[in-house]
N, C-alpha and C positions, 0 to 999 in steps of 0.2 A: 905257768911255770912254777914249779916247786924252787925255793931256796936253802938247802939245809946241807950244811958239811957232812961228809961220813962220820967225823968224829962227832957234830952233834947229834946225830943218830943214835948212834950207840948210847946216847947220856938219857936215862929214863928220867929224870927230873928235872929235862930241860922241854919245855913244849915243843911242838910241830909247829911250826912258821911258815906258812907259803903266801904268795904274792903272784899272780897274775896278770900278763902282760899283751895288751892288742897293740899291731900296729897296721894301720890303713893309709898309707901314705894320699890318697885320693882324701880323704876324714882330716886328718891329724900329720900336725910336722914331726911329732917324734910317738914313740910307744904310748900307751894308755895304761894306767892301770883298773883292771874289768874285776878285779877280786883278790881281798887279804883275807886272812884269818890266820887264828891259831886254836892248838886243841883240835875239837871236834869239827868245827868248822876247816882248819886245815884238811884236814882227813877228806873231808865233804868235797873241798875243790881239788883233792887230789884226784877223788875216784872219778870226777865227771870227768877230768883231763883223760886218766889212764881211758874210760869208755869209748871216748870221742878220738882217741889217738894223737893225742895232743901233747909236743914233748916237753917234759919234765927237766929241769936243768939245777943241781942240788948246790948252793952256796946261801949260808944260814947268814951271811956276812949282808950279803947283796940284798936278802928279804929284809930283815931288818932293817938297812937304807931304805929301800923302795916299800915298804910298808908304812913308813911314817907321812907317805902319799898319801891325801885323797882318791875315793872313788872318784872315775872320769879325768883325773887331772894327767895333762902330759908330761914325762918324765923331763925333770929341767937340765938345763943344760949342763949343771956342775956333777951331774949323775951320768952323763950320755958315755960312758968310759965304760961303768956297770954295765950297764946293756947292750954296747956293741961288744964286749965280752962273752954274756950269756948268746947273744944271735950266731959270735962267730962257733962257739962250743958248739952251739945245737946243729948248724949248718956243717962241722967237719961230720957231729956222730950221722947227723942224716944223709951221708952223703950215697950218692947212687940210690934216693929213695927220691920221692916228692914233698918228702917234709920242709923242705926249702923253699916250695912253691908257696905252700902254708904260712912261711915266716913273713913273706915281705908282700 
């Protein structure tokens, strides 16, 4: 899942941010994070998300919290606000599709 405001979009001197999120409740008690970057690397996990249909949710606030993550580590508990936010966003935009079967 991508994190970036519109308004930090628009800022050409500000990098691309994204942060990537699993959650397998059968695996793990809360999200995982599966991939950060910025720059070109950003860029890189965005297109495999866009390829694979995997939905993007843009708050450059949220990447940057959940970037400061390790690889593999589950999202802690003072964070769980962030990302029942991004699941419920993603869950209205998907709605009447099966991209909510995918989130959880």
């Amino acid at each position: 899942m991508k994190k970036n405001t519109s308004n930090d979009q628009n800022d050409p001197n500000k990098p691309l941010k994204v942060t990537a999120l699993r959650y397998d409740p059968e695996k793990n008690n809360s999200p995982v994070i599966v991939a950060a970057g910025t720059g070109f690397v950003a860029q890189n996990i965005l297109n495999v998300a866009e390829e694979n249909g995997i939905p993007i949710y843009h708050d450059d606030s949220a990447a940057t919290l959940l970037s400061k993550l390790q690889m593999g580590q589950e999202i802690p508990p003072e964070l769980f606000q962030i990302v029942v936010n991004i699941y419920v966003s993603l869950l209205n935009l998907a709605e009447g599709t099966d991209v909510g079967d995918r989130l959880f």
